[in-house]
C-alpha positions in Angstrom: 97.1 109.2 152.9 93.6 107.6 153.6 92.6 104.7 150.9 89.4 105.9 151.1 89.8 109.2 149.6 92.3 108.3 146.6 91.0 106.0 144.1 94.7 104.7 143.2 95.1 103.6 146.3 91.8 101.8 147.0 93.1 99.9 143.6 96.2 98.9 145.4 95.0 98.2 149.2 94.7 94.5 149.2 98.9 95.0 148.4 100.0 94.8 151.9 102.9 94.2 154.3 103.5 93.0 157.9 102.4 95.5 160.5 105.6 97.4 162.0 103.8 96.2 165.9 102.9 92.9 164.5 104.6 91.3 167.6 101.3 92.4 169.4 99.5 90.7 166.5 101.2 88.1 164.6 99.1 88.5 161.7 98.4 92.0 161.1 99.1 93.1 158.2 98.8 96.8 156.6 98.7 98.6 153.1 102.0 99.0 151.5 101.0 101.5 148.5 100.3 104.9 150.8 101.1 107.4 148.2 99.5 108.2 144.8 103.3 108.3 143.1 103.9 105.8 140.4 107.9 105.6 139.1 107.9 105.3 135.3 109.0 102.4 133.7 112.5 104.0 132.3 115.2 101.1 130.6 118.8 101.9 131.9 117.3 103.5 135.2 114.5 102.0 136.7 116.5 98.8 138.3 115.9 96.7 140.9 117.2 98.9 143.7 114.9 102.1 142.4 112.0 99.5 142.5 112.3 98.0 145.7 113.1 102.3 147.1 110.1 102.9 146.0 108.1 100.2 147.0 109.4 100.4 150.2 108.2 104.1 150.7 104.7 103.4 150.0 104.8 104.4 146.5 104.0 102.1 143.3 107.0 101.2 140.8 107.2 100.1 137.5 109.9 97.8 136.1 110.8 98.6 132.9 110.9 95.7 129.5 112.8 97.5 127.4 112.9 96.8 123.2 116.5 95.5 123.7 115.6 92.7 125.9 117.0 89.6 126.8 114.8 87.5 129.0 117.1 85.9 131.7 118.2 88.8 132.7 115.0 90.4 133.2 113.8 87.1 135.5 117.5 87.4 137.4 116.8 91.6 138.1 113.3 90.6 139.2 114.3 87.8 141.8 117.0 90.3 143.1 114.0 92.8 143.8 112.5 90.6 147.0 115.3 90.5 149.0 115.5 94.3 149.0 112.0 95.1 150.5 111.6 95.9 153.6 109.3 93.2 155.2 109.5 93.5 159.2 108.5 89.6 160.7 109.1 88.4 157.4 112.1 86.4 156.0 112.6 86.7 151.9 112.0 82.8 151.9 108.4 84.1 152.2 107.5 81.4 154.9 105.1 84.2 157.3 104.4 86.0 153.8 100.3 85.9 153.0 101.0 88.0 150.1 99.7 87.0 146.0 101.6 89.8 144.4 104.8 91.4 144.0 104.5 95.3 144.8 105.3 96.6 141.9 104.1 96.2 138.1 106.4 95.5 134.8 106.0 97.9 132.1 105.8 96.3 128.4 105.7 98.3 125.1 103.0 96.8 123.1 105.0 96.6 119.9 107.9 94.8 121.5 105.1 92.3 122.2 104.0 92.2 118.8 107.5 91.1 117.6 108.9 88.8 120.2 105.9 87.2 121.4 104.3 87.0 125.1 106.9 84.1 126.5 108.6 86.8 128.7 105.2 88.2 129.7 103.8 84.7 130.6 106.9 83.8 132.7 106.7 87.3 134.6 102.9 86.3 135.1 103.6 82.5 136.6 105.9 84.2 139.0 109.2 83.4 138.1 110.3 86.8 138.4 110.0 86.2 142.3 113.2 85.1 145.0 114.3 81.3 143.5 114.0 80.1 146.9 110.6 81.2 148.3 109.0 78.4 150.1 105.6 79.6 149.4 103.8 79.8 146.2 105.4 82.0 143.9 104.1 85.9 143.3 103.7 87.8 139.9 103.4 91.4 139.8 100.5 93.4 141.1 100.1 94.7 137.6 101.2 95.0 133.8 102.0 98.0 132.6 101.2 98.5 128.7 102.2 101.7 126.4 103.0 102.3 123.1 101.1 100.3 120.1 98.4 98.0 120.2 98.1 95.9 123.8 94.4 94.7 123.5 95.6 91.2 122.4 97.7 90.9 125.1 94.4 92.0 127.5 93.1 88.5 127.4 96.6 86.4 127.9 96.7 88.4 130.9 93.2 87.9 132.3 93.8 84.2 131.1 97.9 83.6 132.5 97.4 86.2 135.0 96.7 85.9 139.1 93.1 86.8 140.2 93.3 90.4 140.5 96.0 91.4 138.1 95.5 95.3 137.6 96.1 96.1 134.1 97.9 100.0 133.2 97.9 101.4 129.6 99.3 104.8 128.9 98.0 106.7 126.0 98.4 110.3 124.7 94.5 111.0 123.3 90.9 111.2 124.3 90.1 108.8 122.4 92.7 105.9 123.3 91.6 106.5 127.0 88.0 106.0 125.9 89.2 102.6 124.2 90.6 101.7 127.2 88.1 102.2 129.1 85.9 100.0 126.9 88.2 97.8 127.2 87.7 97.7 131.0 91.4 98.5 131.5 92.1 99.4 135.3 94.3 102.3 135.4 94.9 105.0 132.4 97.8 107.2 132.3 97.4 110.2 130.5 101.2 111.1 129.4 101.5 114.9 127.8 103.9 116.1 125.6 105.9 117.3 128.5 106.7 114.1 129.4 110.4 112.8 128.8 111.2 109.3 126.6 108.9 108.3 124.0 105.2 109.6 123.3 103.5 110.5 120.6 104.7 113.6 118.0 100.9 115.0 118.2 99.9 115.0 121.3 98.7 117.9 123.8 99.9 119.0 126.9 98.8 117.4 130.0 97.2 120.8 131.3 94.5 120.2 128.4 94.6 116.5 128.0 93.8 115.6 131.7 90.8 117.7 131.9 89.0 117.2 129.0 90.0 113.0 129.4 88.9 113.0 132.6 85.5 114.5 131.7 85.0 112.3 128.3 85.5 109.2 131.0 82.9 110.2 133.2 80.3 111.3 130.4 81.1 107.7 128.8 79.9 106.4 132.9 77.0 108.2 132.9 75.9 107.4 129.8 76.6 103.9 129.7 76.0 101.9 132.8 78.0 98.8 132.1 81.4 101.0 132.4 83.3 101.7 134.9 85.4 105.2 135.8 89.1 103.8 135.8 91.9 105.2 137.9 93.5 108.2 135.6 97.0 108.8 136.6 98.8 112.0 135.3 102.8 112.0 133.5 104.6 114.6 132.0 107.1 117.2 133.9 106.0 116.4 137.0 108.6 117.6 139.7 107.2 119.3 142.5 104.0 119.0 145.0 102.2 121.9 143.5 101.9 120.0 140.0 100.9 116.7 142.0 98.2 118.9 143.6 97.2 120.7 140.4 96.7 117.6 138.4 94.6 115.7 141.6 92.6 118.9 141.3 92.0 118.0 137.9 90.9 114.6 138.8 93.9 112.5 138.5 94.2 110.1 141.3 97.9 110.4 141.4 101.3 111.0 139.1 103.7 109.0 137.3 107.3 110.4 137.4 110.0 109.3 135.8 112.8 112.2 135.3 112.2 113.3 139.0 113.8 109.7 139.7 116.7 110.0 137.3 119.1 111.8 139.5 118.7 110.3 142.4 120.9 107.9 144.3 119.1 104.9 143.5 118.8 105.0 140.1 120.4 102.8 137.6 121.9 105.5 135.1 125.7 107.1 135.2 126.6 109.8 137.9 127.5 112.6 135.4 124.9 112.3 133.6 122.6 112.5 136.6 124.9 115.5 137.2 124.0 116.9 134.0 120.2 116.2 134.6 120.9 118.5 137.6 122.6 121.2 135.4 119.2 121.7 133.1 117.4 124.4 133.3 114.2 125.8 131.9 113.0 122.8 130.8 110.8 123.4 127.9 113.3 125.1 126.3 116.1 122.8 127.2 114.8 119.8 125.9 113.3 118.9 122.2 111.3 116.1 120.6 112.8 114.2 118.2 113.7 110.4 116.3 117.2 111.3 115.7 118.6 108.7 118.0 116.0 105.9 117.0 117.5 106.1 114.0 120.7 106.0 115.5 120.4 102.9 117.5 118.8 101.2 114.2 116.1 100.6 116.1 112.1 100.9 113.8 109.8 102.8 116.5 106.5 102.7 115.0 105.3 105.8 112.7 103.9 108.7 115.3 106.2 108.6 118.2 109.5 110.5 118.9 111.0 111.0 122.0 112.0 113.9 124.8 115.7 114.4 125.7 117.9 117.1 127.0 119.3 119.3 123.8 122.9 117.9 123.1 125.5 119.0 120.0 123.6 116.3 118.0 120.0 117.7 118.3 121.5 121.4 117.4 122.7 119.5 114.5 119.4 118.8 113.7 117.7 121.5 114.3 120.8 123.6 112.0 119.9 121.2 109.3 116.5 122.0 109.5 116.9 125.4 109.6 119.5 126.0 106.9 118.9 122.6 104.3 115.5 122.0 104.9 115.9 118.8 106.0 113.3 117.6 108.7 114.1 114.3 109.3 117.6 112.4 109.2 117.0 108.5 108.4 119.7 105.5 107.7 123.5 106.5 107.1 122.4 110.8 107.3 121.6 110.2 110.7 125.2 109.0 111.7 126.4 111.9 109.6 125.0 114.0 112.1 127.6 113.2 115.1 130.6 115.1 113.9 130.2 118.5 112.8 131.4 118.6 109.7 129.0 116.0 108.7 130.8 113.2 108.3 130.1 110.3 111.2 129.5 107.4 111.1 127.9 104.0 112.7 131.8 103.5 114.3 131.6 107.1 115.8 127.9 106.2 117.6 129.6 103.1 118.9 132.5 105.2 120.3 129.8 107.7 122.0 127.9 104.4 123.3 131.2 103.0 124.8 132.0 106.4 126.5 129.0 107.5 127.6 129.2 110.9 125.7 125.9 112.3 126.0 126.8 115.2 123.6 125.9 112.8 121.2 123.8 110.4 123.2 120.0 110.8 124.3 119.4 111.8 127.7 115.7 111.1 127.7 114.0 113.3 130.0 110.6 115.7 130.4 110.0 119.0 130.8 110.4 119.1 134.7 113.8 118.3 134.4 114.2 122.3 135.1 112.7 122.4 138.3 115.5 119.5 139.9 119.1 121.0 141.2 119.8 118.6 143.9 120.7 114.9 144.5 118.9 113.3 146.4 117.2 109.6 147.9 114.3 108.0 145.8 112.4 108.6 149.5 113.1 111.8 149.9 112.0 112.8 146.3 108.6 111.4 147.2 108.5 113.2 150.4 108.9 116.6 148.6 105.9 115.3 146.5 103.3 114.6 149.2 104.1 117.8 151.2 100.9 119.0 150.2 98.8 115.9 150.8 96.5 115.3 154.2 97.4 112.4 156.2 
């Protein structure tokens, strides 16, 4: 796909690689972002092998800070990210490499921020998340990703830590938080619906309505305000197939950010059966609820506002029976442990036994919508294939 035709792209062309004939031409080089497909930033499955499959395909990936964090290992998975790209006439000491950035972003939540502080963030952005032995200077990521909570303070330590050029992502679920961050003069907003799997916000609308009316509010904000610019809109939620990519482009998003579509596939950090029961979901919308069930479950105090998409499992119908027949709506604290036997009497010892064998009856398989519309494993490249089919070259 032409860079001149997808905004997303144009963001992400100085990103570039050595040419594939660059024995003609020692230093030609070419775009290495040559499809509008970001991969979300998804703890426990985006790791270093996803990243560097999609980077290497021409898409965009985001590696994924997750709330439960410890910061040596996040440098250690991000220095075993170079030597996995595909760099022809380049060797991973970076000696021939001309590139500033990495070619792929790390995704933050905003609140994690908040509470451990931007140490993490400021290592990430002096490079120390690139191959310990590169001769050349070292390269931070092409962007940050931001979502959940408040991120403008962190705006500013990246424009002030950050390389020249830095692109800055925030997702947000309203009108009005894409407006701010536009004001903000934010470089890429992605619009996340309710369909979309993982956190988001409980009020929220689907991305059918939200990426229309967004879109237009950006470009009314443009035209009546000269000093702002248009930012790159990227659309999220149940996005499985290369109709919806070119439904939501028609509806002016530059491109999509997936992140259940990468679940199952071969490069993906997560567990083979439940990949496998990924692939045994069907009909989506009605396969998979909202809920803050297993935040409460993990002990873990997600901000007021936000739940979280996963596949139905024996604990959700709990739930929902609870609901239905106590009037209960929300489980918090030791009722929420309660929940993972059936006769209601778990406890915190019975979510550690689920943890330590991967029983995802009773443990969240975060996913969106879409989740219906995948039934076979396949490669990370191949995924993104089925994507573009309907995209000119």
């Amino acid at each position: 796909m032409s860079t001149t035709r997808n905004a997303f792209l144009t963001t992400f062309k100085h990103i570039t690689r050595p040419a594939p004939t660059s024995s003609a031409n020692a230093t030609a080089r070419v775009p290495r972002v040559t499809k509008p497909i970001v991969s979300a930033p998804m703890n426990g499955w985006s790791g270093p092998n996803l990243v560097a499959t999609v980077a290497n395909h021409g898409g965009f990936p985001i590696y994924p800070i997750g709330y439960y964090t410890d910061p040596s290992k996040i440098l250690k998975d991000l220095q075993s990210i170079p030597p996995l790209l595909n760099d022809p006439e380049s060797d991973n000491d970076g000696q021939q490499d001309t590139d500033v950035f990495m070619p792929y972003a790390v995704g933050f939540i905003s609140f994690w921020l908040d509470l451990k502080g931007p140490e993490l963030l400021r290592s990430i952005l002096k490079g120390q998340g690139d191959h310990p032995d590169r001769r050349s200077a070292p390269r931070p990521p092409a962007a940050i990703w931001f979502a959940f909570g408040d991120y403008k303070p962190f705006l500013e330590f990246v424009r002030e830590y950050g390389a020249v050029g830095t692109k800055i992502f925030v997702q947000v679920q309203t009108v009005q938080e894409a407006l701010e961050a536009q004001e903000q003069g934010v470089d890429v907003v992605v619009l996340q619906g309710t369909e979309a799997g993982g956190h988001g916000a409980q009020r929220v609308s689907p991305l059918m309505t939200l990426l229309p009316e967004t879109v237009q509010a950006l470009k009314d904000k443009v035209a009546s305000n000269s000093s702002l610019q248009m930012p790159v809109v990227l659309a999220a939620g149940g996005i499985s197939t290369a109709a919806q990519v070119t439904a939501v482009q028609a509806m002016g998003a530059s491109g999509v950010v997936v992140g259940t579509g990468f679940m199952p596939t071969f490069e993906s950090h997560g567990a083979q059966h439940a990949k496998e029961r990924l692939l045994r979901t069907s009909d989506g919308g009605a396969n998979t609820v909202r809920t803050r069930i297993f935040d409460e479950l993990r002990e873990f105090d997600y901000p007021a506002g936000y739940d979280g998409r996963v596949v139905r499992n024996l604990l959700t119908d709990r739930e929902e029976d609870d609901l239905k027949y106590c009037g209960l709506y929300e489980q918090k604290g030791q009722a929420a442990f309660k929940l993972l036997k059936g006769d209601r009497t778990g406890t915190k010892q019975d979510y550690e036994r689920a943890v330590k064998e991967q029983d995802y009856d009773l443990l969240p398989l975060w996913c969106g919508t879409g989740v219906g519309m995948l039934n076979k494993q396949v490669s990370a490249a191949e995924f993104m294939d089925q994507l573009m089919v309907n995209q000119q070259q």
